[in-house]
C-alpha positions in Angstrom: -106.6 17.8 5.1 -104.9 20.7 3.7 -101.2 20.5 2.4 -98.8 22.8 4.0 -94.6 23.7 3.0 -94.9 22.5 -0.3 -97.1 20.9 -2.9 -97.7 17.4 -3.7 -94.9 15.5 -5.0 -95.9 14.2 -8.7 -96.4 10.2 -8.1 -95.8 9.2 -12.2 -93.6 11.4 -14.0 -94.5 11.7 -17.7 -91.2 9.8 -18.6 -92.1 6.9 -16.6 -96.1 6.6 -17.7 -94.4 6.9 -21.3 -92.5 3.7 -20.5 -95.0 2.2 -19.0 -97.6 2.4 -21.8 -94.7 2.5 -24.5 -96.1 5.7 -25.6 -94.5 6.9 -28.8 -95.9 10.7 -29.1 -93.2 12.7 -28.4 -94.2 16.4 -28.7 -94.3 19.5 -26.3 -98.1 19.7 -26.3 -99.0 16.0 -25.3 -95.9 16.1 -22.4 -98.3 18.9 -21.3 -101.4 17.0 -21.7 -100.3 13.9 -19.9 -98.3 16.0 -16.9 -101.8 17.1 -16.2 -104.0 13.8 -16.8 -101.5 12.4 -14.6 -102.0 14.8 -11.9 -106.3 14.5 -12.2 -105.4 10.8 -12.3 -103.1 10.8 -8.7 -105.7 12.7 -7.4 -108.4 10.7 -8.1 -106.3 7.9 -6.7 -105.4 9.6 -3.8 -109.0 10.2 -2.2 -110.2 7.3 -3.3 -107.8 5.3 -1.9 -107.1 7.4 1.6 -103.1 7.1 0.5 -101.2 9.9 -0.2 -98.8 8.9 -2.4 -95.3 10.5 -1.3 -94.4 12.5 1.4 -96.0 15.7 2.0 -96.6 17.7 5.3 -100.5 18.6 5.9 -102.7 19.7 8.0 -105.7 18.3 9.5 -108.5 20.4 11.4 -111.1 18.5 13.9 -113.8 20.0 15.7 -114.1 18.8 19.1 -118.0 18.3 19.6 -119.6 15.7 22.5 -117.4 13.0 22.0 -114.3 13.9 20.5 -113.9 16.7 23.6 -113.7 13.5 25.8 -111.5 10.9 23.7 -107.8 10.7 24.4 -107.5 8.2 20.6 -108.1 10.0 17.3 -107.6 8.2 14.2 -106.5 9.9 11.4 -108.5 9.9 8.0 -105.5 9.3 5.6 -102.5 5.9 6.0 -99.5 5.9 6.1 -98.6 8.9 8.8 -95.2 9.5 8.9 -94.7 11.5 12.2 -96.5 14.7 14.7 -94.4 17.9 14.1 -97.6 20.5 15.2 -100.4 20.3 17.7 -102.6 23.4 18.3 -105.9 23.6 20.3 -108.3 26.3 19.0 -109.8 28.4 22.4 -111.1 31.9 21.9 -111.1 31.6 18.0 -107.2 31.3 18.6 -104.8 28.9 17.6 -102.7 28.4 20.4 -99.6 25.8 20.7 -100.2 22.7 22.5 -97.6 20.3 24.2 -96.6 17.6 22.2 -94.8 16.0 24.4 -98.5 14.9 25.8 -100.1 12.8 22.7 -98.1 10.1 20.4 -99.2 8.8 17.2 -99.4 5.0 16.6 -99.6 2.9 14.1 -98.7 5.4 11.7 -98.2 2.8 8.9 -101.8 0.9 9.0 -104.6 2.5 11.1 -102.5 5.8 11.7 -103.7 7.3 15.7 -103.3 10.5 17.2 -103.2 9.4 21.3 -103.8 12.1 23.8 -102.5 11.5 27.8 -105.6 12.3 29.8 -106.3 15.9 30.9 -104.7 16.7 27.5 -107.5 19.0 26.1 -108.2 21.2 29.3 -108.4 24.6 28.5 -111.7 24.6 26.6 -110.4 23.9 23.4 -113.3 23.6 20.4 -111.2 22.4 17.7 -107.8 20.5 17.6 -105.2 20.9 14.5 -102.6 18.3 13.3 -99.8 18.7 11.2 -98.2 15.7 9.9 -96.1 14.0 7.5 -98.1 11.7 5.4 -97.7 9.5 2.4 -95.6 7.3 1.2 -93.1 5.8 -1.2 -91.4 2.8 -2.5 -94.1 -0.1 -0.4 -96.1 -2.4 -2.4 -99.6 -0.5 -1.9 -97.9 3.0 -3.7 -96.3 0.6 -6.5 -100.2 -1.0 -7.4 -101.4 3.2 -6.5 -99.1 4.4 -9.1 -100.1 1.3 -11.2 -103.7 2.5 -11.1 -102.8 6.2 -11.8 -101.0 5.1 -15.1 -104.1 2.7 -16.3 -106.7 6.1 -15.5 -104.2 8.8 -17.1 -103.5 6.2 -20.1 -107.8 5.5 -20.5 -108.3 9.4 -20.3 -105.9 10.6 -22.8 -106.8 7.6 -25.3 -110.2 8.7 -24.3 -109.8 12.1 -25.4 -111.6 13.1 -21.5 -111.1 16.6 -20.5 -109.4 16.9 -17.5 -111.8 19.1 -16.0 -114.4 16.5 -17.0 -112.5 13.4 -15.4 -114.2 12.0 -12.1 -113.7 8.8 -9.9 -116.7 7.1 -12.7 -114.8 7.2 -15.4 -112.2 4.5 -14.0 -111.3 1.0 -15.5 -111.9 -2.0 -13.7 -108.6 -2.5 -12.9 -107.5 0.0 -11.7 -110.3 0.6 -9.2 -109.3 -3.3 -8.3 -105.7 -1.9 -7.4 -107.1 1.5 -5.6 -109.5 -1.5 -3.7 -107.0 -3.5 -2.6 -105.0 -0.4 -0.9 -107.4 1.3 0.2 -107.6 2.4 4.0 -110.2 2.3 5.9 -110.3 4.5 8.7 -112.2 2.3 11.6 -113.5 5.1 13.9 -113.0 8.7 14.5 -112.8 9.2 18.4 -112.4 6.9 21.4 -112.1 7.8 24.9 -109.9 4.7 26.3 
C-alpha cells in the first residue's frame, strides 16, 4: 500500500495528547518531540491494527499469479475502504486503464472486497493496481486506535525511547488490548466465485 495525493493525516494532534495525559511541558522542543513520537506511535498503530486512521487515498499493487489471474473477489489488506476511484491492469510492463464500471467494492466498512464481473482480466494482465480511499474517522474502533497511539507516544517519551529505536515490542499492555480489539483481519486474498 502506498499513499498517493497527499500524506497521512496526523490522527493525535500534540494539543489533544497534551490534554489527554495533562501534560504540563510547554516548550518548542518537546511540541517537536511529541509531534514525532506521535507520528512513530500512529504508525505503529496503523500496521498493527490494518486501520488507517483518517482518510487518505492509496494505492495497492497485486500480482496476478495462478489463482488470483482466475478470481473475480479480492479482498483488500487494510478496513475500512472508502470507495474505487482507479483500476489499471499491468500488460506489457504497462499500466494501462481498466473499466471500472466492471468491478465494485463491498463491504468496504468490515472485510473491504474488490469484485470483478467475469471476463474482467482478459487481456493478459500480470498485475492489477487499486487506488482507493481508505481510513477512517470519528467510529468507535479509531476513537480506542487513537486511544492506543496516545498510551505508546505517552510510554515512549516518558521512556526517553528514540524514535528511531521505537518498534511494535515496546508497547503497553493496553494499548496492544485496544489495537487487539480493532484489528482487521483480512480472511483470504483471492476467490474465484
Amino acid at each position: 500500500m502506498r499513499v498517493i495525493g497527499g500524506g497521512v493525516p496526523e490522527a493525535v494532534s500534540v494539543s489533544a495528547f497534551k490534554r489527554a495525559t495533562h501534560f504540563s511541558g510547554g516548550d518548542q522542543d518537546d511540541d517537536l518531540s511529541l509531534a514525532a513520537y506521535l507520528a512513530a506511535a500512529q504508525e505503529v498503530v496503523e500496521t498493527a491494527s490494518r486501520r488507517p486512521i483518517g482518510a487518505r487515498s492509496v494505492r495497492f499493487e497485486v500480482p496476478l499469479n495462478g489463482e488470483g489471474a482466475q478470481a473475480l473477489r479480492w479482498w483488500f489488506p487494510v478496513a475500512p475502504v472508502e470507495a474505487l476511484t482507479k483500476v489499471q491492469g499491468l500488460v506489457d510492463g504497462t499500466w494501462q486503464d481498466l473499466d471500472r464500471t466492471s468491478v465494485r467494492l463491498e463491504f468496504g466498512y468490515d472485510e473491504p472486497q474488490f469484485v470483478m464481473s467475469s471476463g474482467f482480466l482478459s487481456a493478459g494482465e500480470t498485475a492489477l493496481a487499486v487506488e482507493a480511499t481508505v481510513g477512517a474517522d470519528g467510529d468507535a474502533r479509531t476513537a480506542a486506535l487513537k486511544q492506543a497511539v496516545i498510551l505508546i507516544a505517552k510510554s515512549w517519551f516518558e521512556a526517553g525511547i528514540s524514535v528511531g529505536e521505537v518498534s511494535e515490542a515496546e508497547m503497553s499492555f493496553g494499548a496492544r488490548a485496544l489495537i487487539r480489539q480493532a484489528r482487521y483481519k483480512r480472511p483470504c486474498i483471492w476467490r474465484s466465485v
